[in-house]
C-alpha positions as CSV (number, residue, x, y, z in Angstrom):
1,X,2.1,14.8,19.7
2,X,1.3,13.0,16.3
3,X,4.0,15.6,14.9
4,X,6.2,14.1,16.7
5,X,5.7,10.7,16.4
6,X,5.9,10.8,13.1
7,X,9.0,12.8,13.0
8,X,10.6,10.4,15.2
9,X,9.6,7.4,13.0
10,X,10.7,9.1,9.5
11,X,14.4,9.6,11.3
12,X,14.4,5.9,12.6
13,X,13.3,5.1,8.8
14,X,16.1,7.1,7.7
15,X,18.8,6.0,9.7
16,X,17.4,2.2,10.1
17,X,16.3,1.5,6.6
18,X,19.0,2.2,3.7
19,X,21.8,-0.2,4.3
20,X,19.5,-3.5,3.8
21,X,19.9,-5.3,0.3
22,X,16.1,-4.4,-1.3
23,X,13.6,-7.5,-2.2
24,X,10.1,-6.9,-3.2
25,X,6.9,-8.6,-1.8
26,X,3.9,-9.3,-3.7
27,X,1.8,-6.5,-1.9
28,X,4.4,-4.1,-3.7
29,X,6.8,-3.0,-1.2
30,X,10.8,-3.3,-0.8
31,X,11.3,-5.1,2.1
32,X,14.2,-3.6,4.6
33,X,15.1,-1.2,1.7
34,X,15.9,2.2,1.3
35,X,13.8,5.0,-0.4
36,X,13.0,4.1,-3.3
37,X,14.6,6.2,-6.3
38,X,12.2,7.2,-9.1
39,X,13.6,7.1,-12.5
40,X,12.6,10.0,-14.8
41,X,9.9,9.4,-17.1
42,X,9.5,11.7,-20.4
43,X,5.9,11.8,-21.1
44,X,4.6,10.3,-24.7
45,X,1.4,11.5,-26.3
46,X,-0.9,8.3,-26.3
47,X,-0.9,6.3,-30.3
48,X,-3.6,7.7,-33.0
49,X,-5.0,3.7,-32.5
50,X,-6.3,4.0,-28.8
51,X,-10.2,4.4,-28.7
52,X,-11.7,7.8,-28.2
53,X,-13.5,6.4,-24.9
54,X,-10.1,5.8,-23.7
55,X,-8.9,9.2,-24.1
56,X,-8.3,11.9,-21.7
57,X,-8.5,9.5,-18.8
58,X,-12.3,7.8,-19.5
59,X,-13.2,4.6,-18.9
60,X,-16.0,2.6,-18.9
61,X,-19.4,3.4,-16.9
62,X,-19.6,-0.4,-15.9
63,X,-15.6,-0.7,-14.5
64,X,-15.9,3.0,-13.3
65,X,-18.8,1.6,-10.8
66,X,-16.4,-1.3,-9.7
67,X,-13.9,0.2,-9.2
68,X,-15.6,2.8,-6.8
69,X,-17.6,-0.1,-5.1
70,X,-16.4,-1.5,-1.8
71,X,-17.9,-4.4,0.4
72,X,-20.0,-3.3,3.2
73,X,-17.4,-5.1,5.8
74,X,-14.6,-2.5,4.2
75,X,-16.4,0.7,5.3
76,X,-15.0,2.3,8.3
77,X,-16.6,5.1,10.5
78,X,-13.6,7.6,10.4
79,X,-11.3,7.8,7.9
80,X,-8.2,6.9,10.4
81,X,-10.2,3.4,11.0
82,X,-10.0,2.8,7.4
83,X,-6.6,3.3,7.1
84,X,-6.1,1.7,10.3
85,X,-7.8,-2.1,8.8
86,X,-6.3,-1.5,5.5
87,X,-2.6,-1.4,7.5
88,X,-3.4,-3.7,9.6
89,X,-4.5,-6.5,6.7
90,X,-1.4,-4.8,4.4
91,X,1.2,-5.4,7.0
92,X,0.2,-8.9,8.4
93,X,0.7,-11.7,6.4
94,X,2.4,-15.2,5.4
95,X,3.7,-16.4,2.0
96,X,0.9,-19.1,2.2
97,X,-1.6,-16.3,2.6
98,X,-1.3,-13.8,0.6
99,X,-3.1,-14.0,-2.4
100,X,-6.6,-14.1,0.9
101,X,-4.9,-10.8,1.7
102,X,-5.0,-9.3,-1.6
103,X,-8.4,-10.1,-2.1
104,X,-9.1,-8.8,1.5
105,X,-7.4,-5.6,0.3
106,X,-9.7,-5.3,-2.7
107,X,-12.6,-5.5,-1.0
108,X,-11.8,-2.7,1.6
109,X,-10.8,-0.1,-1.3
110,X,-11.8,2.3,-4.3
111,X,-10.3,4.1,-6.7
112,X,-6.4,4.1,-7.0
113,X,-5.9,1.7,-4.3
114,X,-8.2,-0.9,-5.9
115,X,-6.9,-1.5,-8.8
116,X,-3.2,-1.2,-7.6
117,X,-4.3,-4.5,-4.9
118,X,-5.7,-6.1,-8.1
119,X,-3.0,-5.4,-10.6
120,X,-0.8,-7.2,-7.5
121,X,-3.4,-10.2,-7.1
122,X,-3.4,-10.9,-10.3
123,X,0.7,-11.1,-10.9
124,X,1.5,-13.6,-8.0
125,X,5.0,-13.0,-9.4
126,X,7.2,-13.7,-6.4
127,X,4.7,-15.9,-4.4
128,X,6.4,-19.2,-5.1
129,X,9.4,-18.0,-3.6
130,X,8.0,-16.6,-1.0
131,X,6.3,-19.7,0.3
132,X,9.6,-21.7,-0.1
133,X,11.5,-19.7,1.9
134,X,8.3,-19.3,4.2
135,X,8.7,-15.8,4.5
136,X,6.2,-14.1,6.7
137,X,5.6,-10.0,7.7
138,X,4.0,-8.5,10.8
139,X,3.4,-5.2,12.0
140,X,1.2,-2.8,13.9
141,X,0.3,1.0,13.1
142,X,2.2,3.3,15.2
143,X,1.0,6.8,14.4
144,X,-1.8,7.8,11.6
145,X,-1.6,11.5,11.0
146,X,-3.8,13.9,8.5
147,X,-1.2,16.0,6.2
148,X,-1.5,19.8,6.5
149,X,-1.2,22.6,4.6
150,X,-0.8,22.3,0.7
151,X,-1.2,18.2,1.7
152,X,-4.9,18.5,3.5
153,X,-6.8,15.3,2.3
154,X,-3.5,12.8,2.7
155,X,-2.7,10.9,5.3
156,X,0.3,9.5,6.8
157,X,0.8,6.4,8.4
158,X,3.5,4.8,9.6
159,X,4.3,0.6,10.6
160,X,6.7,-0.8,12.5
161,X,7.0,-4.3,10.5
162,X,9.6,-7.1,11.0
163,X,9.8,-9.7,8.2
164,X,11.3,-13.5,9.2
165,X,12.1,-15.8,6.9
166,X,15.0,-18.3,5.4
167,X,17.5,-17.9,2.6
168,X,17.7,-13.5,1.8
169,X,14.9,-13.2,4.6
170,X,16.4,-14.9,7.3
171,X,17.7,-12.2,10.2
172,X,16.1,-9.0,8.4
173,X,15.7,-6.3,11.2
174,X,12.5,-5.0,12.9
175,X,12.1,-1.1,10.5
176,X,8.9,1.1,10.0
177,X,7.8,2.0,7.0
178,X,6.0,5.4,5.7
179,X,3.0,5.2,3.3
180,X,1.0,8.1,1.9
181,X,-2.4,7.5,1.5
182,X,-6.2,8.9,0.9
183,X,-9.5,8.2,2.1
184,X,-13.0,8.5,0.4
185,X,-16.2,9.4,2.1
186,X,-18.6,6.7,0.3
187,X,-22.4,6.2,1.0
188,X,-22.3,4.6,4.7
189,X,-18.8,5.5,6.0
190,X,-15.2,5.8,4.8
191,X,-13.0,3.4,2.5
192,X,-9.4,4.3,1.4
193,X,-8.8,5.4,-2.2
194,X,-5.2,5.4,-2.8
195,X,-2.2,3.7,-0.4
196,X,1.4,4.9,-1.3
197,X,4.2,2.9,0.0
198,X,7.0,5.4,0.6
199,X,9.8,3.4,2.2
C-alpha cells in the first residue's frame, strides 16, 4: 500500500511538476519546479591554512553537542511522527512567518538537518519579497515510507503543497513534492537528522 502511494505520487510529481518556471523559498525549496539538476563538482583538497581540528571532518566538542541537541517538544515517539511534525511545520507557512518557522525547524532537529534550517534562518535572502507579494504555502503529508534494501535508514515522504500568492506566485498549481530524509534515535524518543528536498 505505501509502495503504491508513493509510486503514484512520484508519477504525479513527474508529470505535474516540470513545466512551472522555478523560484526558491527561504526554507530552500523550488517552488512548482522540476528536478532539480546537480552540477558536477570536482573535488579540491582543503588549503595547507585550515586548522588541524578542522580537518578530516572535526569540529568542535562544544558545537558538536549543539548541533546534536534538540528541544524536548521536538522529540517524537516513532520516527514517522518526527518526520510527520517536521513536514508539517516545513510545508505550512506565510511570508510573514517564516523566520518563527525556521526557528521551529531548528529546534525539532540534529545533525545535517540542523544546521541546513540554520544556514536558511540566518540568510532571510528572499523574505522581503516574499512578504510583498504575500506569498503563502500549505500542505499536508500524504504517504511517509521507510526506504528498503541498499536505502534501509531513509525515509520518504511525500506533500501535496499549493503555494498562493501575487506577482510570479499568483495561480501556481496544487503539486507534491518528494523529500529524502533520516531520523535519529536520541535519549527520550526520535528527532530527524537530515531532510532532502528532492523536487
Amino acid at each position: 500500500m505505501k509502495r503504491a502511494a508513493i509510486t503514484t505520487a512520484v508519477a504525479l510529481l513527474l508529470s505535474g511538476c516540470a513545466s512551472s518556471a522555478s523560484m526558491t523559498t527561504p526554507l530552500g525549496r523550488s517552488i512548482a519546479a522540476g528536478p532539480p539538476r546537480a552540477a558536477p563538482v570536482a573535488p579540491t583538497p582543503a588549503p595547507p591554512g585550515d586548522p588541524p581540528a578542522e580537518r578530516g571532518g572535526t569540529i568542535p566538542a562544544a558545537a558538536s553537542v549543539a548541533e546534536n541537541s534538540v528541544a524536548p517538544a521536538g522529540v517524537a515517539t516513532s520516527p514517522q511522527l518526527a518526520l510527520r511534525r517536521y513536514a508539517l511545520v516545513y510545508v505550512n507557512w506565510r511570508a510573514a512567518d517564516l523566520r518563527e518557522r525556521e526557528h521551529q525547524l531548528v529546534a525539532t532537529s540534529i545533525g545535517a538537518a540542523k544546521l541546513m534550517a540554520e544556514q536558511t534562518a540566518a540568510a532571510q535572502s528572499a523574505t522581503a519579497a516574499l512578504i510583498a507579494d504575500g506569498v503563502a504555502n500549505s500542505g499536508q503529508v500524504v504517504a511517509i515510507a521507510p526506504g528498503e534494501g541498499p536505502d534501509v535508514g531513509q525515509w520518504v515522504i511525500v506533500t501535496q503543497e499549493h503555494t498562493t500568492g501575487t506577482g510570479p506566485y499568483a495561480g501556481l498549481p496544487t503539486s507534491p513534492h518528494i523529500t529524502l530524509a533520516r531520523v535519529q534515535h536520541v535519549k527520550t524518543g526520535w528527532a530527524v537528522s537530515a531532510w532532502n528536498p528532492a523536487s
